[in-house]
C-alpha positions as CSV (number, residue, x, y, z in Angstrom):
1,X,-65.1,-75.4,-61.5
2,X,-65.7,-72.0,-60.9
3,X,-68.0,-70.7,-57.8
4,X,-71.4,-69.5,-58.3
5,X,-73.7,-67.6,-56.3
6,X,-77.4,-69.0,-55.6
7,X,-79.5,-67.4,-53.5
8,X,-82.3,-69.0,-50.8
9,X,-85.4,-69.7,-52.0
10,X,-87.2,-72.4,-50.1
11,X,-87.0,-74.3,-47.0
12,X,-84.5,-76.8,-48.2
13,X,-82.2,-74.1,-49.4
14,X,-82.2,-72.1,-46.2
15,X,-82.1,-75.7,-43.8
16,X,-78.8,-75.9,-46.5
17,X,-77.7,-72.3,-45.4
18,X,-77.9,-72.6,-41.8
19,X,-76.4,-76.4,-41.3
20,X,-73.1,-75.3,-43.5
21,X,-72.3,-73.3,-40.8
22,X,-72.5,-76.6,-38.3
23,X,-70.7,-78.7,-40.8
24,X,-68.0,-75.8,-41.4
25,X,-67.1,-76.1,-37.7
26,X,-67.9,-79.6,-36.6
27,X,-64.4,-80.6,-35.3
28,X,-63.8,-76.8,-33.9
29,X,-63.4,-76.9,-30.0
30,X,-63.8,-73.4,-30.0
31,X,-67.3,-72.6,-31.7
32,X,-70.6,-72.6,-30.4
33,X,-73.6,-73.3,-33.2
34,X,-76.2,-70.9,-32.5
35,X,-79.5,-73.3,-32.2
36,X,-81.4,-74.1,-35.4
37,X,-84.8,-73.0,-34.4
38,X,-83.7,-69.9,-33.8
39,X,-81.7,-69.3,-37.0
40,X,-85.0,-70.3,-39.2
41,X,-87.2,-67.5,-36.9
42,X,-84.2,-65.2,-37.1
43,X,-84.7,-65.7,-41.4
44,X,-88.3,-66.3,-41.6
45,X,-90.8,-63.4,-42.3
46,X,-93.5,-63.4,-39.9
47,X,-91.4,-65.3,-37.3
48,X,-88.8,-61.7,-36.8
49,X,-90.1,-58.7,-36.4
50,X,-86.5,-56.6,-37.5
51,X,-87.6,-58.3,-41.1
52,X,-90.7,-55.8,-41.3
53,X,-88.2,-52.7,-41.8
54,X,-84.9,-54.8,-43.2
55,X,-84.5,-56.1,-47.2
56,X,-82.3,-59.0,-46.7
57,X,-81.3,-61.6,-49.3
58,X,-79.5,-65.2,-48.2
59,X,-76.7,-66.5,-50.6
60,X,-74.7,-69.3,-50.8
61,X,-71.1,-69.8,-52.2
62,X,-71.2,-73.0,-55.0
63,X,-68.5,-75.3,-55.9
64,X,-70.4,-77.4,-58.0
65,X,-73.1,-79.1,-55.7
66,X,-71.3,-78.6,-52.8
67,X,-71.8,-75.1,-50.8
68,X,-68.2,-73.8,-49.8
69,X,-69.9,-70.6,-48.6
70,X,-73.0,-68.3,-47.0
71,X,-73.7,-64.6,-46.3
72,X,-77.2,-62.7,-45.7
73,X,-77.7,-59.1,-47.1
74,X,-79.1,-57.1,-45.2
75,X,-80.2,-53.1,-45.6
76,X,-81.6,-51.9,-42.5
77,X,-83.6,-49.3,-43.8
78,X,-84.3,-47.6,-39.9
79,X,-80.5,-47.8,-39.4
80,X,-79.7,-45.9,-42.4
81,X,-82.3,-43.2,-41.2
82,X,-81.1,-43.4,-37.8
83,X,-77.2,-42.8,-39.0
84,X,-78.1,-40.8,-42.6
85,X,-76.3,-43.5,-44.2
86,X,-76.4,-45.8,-47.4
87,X,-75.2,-49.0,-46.0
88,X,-75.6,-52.5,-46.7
89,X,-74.6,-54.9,-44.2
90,X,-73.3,-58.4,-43.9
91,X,-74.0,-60.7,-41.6
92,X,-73.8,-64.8,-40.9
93,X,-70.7,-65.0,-43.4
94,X,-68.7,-68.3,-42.9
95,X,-66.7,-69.8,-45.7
96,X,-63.9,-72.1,-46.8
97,X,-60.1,-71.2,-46.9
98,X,-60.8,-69.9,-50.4
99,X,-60.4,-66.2,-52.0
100,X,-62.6,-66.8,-54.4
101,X,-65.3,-68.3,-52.3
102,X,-64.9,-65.1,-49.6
103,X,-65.1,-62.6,-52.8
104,X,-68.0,-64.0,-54.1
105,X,-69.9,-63.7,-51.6
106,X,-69.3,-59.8,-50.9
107,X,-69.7,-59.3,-54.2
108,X,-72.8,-60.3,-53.7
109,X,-73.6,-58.5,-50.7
110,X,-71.6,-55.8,-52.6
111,X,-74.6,-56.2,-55.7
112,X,-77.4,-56.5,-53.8
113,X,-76.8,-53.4,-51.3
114,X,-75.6,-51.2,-55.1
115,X,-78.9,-52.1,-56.9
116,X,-80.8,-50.5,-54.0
117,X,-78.7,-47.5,-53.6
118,X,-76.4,-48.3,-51.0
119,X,-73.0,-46.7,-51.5
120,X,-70.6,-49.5,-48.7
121,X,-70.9,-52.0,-47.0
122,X,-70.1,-53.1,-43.4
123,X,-70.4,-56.3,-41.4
124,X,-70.6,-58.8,-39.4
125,X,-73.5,-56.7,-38.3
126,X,-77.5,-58.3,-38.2
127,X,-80.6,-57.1,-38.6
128,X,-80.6,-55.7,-35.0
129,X,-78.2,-54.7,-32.3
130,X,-79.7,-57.8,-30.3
131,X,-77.8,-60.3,-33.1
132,X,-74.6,-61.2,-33.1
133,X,-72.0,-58.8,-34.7
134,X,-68.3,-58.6,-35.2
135,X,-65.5,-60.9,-36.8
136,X,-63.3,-62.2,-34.1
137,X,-59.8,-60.7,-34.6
138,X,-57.7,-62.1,-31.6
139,X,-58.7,-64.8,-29.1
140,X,-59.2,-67.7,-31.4
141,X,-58.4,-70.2,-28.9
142,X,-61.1,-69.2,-26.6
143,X,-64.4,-70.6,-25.6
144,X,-67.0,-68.8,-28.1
145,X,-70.4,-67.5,-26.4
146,X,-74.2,-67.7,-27.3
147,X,-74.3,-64.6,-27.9
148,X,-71.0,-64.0,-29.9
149,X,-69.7,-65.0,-33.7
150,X,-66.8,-67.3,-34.0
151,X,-64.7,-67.7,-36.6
152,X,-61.3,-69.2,-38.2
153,X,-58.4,-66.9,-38.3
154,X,-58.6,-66.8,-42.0
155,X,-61.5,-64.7,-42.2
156,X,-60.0,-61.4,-41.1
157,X,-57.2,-62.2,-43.8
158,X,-59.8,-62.6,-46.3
159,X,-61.5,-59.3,-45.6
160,X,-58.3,-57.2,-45.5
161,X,-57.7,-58.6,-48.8
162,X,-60.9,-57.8,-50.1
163,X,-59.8,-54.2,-49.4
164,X,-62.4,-54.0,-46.2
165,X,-60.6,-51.7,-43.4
166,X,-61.8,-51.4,-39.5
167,X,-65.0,-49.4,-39.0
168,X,-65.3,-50.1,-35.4
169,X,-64.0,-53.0,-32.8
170,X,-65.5,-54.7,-29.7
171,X,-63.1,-56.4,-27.1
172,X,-64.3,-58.5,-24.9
173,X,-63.2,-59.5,-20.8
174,X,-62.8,-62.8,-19.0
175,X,-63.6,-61.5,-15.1
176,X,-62.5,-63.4,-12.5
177,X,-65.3,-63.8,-10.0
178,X,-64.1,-62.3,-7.0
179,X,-64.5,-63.8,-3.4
180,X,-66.1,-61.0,-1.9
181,X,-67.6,-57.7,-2.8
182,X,-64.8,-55.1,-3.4
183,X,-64.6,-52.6,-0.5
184,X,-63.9,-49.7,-2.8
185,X,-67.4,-50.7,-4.2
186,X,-69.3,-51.5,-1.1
187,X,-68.4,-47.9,-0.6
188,X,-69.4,-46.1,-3.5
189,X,-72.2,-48.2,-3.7
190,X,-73.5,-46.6,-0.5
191,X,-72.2,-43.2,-1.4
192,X,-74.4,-43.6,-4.6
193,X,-77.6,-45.0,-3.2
194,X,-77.9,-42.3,-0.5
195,X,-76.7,-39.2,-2.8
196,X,-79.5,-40.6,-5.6
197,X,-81.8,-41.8,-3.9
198,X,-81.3,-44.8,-5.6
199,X,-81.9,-48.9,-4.6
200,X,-81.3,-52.0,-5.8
201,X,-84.7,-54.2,-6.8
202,X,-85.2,-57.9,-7.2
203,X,-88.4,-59.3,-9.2
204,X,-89.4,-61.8,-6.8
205,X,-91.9,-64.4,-9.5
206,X,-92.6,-64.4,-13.1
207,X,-95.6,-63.0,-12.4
208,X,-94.3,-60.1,-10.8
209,X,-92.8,-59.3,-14.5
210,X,-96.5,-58.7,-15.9
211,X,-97.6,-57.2,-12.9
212,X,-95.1,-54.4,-13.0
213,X,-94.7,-54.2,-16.8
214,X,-91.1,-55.1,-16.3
215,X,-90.2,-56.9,-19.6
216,X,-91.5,-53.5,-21.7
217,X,-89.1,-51.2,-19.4
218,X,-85.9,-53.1,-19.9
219,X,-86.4,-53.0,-23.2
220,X,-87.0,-49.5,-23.1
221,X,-84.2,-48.7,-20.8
222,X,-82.0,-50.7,-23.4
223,X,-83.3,-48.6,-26.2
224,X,-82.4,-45.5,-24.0
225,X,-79.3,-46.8,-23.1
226,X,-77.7,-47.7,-26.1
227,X,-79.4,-45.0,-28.7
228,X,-75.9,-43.8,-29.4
229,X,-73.6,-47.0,-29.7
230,X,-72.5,-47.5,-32.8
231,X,-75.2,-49.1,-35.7
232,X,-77.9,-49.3,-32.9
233,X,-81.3,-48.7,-33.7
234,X,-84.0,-48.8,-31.3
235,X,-86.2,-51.8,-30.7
236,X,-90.0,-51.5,-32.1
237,X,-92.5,-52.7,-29.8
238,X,-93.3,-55.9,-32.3
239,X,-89.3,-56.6,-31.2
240,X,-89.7,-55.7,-27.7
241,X,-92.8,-58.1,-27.1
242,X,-90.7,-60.8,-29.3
243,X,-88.3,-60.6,-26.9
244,X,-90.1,-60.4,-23.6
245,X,-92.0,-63.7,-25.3
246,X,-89.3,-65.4,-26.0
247,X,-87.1,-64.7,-23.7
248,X,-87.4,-63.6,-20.6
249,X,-89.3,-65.9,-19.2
250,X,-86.4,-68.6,-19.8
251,X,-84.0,-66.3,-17.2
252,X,-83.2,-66.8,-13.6
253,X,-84.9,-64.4,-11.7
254,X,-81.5,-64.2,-9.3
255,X,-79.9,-63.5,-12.0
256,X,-81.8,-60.5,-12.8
257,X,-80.4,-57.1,-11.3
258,X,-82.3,-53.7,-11.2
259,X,-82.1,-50.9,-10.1
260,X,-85.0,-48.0,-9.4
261,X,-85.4,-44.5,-8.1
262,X,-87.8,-44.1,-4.7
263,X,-90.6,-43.5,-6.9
264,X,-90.3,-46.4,-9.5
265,X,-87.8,-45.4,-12.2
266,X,-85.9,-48.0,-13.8
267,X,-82.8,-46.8,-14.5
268,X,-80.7,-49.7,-14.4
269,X,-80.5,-53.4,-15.2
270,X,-78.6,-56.2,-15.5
271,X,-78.9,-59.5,-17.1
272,X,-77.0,-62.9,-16.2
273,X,-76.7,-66.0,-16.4
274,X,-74.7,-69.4,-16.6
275,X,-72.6,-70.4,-19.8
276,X,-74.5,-72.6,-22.2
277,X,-71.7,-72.2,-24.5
278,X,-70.4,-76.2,-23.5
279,X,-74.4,-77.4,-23.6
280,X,-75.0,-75.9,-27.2
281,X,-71.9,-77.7,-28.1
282,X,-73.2,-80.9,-27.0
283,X,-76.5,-80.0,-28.5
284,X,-74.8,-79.6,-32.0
285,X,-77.4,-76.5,-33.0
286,X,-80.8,-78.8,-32.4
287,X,-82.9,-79.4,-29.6
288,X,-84.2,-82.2,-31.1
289,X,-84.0,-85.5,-30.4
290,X,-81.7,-84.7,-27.5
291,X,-80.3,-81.3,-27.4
292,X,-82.5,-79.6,-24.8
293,X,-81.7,-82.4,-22.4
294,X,-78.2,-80.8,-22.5
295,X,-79.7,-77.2,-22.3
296,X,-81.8,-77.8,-19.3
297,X,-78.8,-79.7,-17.6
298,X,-77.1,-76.3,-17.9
299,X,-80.4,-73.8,-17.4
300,X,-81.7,-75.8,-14.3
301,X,-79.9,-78.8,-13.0
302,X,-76.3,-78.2,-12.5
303,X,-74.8,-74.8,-12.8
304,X,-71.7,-74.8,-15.0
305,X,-68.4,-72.9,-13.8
306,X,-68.8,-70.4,-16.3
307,X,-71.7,-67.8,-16.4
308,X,-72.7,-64.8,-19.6
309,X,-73.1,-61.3,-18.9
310,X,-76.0,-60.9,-21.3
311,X,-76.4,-57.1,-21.1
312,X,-76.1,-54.4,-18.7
313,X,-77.5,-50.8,-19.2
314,X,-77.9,-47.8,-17.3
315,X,-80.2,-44.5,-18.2
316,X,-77.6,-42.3,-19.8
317,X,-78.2,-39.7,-16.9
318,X,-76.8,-42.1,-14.1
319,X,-74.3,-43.5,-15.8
320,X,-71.5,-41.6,-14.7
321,X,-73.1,-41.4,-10.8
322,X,-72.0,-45.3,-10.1
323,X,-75.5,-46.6,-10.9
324,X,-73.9,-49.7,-12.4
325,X,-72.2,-50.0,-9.6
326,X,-75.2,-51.0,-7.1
327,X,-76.0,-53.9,-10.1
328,X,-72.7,-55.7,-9.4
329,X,-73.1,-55.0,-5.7
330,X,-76.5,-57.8,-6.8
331,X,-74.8,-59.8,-8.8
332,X,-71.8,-61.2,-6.9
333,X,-73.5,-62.8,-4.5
334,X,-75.1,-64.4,-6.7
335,X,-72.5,-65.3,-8.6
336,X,-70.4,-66.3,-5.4
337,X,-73.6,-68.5,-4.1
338,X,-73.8,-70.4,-7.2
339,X,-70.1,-71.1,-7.6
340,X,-68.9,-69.3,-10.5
341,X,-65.4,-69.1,-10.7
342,X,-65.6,-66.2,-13.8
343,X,-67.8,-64.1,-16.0
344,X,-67.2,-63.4,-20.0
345,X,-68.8,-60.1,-20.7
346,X,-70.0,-59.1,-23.9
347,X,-68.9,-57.8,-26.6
348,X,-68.1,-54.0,-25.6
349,X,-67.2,-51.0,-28.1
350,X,-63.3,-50.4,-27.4
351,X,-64.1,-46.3,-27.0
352,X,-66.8,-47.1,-25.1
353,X,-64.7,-45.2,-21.4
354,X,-67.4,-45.6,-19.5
355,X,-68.3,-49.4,-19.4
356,X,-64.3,-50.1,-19.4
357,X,-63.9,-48.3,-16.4
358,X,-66.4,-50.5,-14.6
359,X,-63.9,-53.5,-14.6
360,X,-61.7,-51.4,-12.5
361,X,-62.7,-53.4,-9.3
362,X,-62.1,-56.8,-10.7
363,X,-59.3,-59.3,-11.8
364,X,-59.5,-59.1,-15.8
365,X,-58.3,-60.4,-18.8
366,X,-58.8,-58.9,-22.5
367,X,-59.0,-62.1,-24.1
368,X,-61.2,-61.0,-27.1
369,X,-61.6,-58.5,-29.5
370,X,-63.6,-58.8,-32.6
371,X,-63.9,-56.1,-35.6
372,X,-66.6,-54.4,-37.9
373,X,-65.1,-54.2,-41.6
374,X,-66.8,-51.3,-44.0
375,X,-66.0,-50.7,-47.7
376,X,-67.5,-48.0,-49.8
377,X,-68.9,-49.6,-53.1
């Protein structure tokens, strides 16, 4: 039978959408299913702010009854602006060991993005920098993240078949954590803090973070930060309060690092904390019936060896004066107190010289690296 696109139209079809993805990888030691909750909000207008400014369209590959496939399109409209481009993204693809399953679904993305003037496509990208992005190219034996796509080896093969070529990569690090603080960085840490007047600043209580506005200035400092990475777009405010809502409020405050000027500027910060990847696994995507006993096990009541390095930015002016250097001088310790034996950073643009240089201190190992196709259509 041949396949057949359909695309989402009600709650069924998108509950259908986002548990193929579970079912895909059910017996996959590797892959961590992103929560479901989240994935309906993430697809739901009203419930995402990044929809306000994105046209996106869900579609699912058919064989039959069965769905052998999914994809979103998605046209960023402020990206486009942002880059003075014509693109239509993919994101969430996942399909069987199938060419014709794999090309129907691009050709959909490939359709959708043509009929509203897009002239190529690229992907796995989101609606938002803040979503996961990138089809993992090496290190399919490795632990996935939370905040990270994983996918079968196939998938790549498919793509390059399709005709899609590398727009840009990510590689990711597995960072041993280290038994004491570097003495080359103890140094420049010093150097740094007395030549820029610069220090390192804990928030002490969660209400502390309304007090001093500090959920708005991260997210401001990440907009500031990462303006020119590739495909970013800065954060509206309906996404920044969305985020400081949703999220922050769930972190460690240990495992938050700042870093200020003598008169108040943030201008760096860093975000940690421990792996969930082995809870979400138990959790199979739901938090219902029993899933968030697994997630508060690993958010509250034992640490696991493991932690994330969510996000770290720095104000584009310090970067280069070993600001990010007085955030790991913070987080260590912590890490050292609570046991963790290593870190897995993010994903982190492979031209990107001055956040590779930071692992220069540490014992490291490139275990990742995941790729952004393109394709003009």
């Amino acid at each position: 039978m041949a396949i057949t696109i359909k695309q989402v139209q009600t709650k069924k079809e998108l509950k259908q959408f986002i548990r193929f993805n579970y079912e895909l990888y059910k017996d996959n030691p590797y892959n961590v299913p992103e929560l479901y909750e989240d994935m309906v909000d993430t697809l739901t207008p009203g419930k995402n702010p990044a929809l306000e400014f994105c046209d996106y369209a869900c579609f699912m590959a058919m064989d039959g009854d069965k769905i052998v496939g999914r994809v979103v399109a998605i046209i960023n409209n402020r990206a486009n602006e942002r880059w003075e481009e014509k693109c239509v993204r993919f994101g969430w693809i996942d399909f069987t060991d199938n060419e014709e399953v794999s090309a129907a679904l691009l050709k959909a993305v490939e359709d959708f993005g043509k009929a509203k003037g897009m002239d190529k496509v690229e992907g796995p990208l989101g609606f938002t920098d803040m979503d996961p992005e990138g089809m993992l190219i090496e290190g399919f034996d490795r632990l996935g993240t939370m905040a990270t796509i994983y996918n079968f080896p196939y998938y790549p093969q498919h793509m390059e078949k399709l005709g899609f070529v590398k727009a840009k990569d990510w590689v990711e690090f597995k960072i041993t954590v280290p038994s004491q603080i570097p003495d080359k960085m103890l140094r420049v840490g010093e150097i740094v803090q007395k030549k820029f007047g610069l220090k390192i600043v804990k928030i002490k209580s969660k209400k502390e973070i309304a007090e001093k506005n500090y959920g708005q200035r991260i997210f401001e400092l990440i907009n500031e930060g990462y303006k020119n990475l590739f495909g970013f777009v800065q954060l509206t405010q309906a996404q920044i309060d969305k985020y400081v809502d949703t999220y922050l409020g769930l972190l460690n405050l240990d495992m938050i690092s700042l870093v200020e000027t003598e008169e108040g500027e943030l201008v760096g910060v860093g975000i940690t904390m421990g792996s969930l990847s082995v809870a979400l696994q138990k959790a199979k995507g739901k938090l219902f019936p029993f899933g968030w006993w697994h997630l508060l096990k690993a958010l509250k009541l034992k640490e696991p060896e493991g932690m994330d390095l969510l996000l770290v930015a720095v104000k584009p002016e310090y970067l280069n004066k070993g600001a990010n250097s007085l955030l790991f001088l913070d987080m260590i310790p912590v890490a050292m107190k609570k046991g963790y034996k290593w870190a897995e950073s993010n994903p982190e643009l492979e031209d990107n010289d001055a956040v590779q240089k930071q692992w220069a201190y540490f014992d490291t190992e490139q275990h990742k690296r995941r790729r952004c196709f393109t394709k003009n259509i």
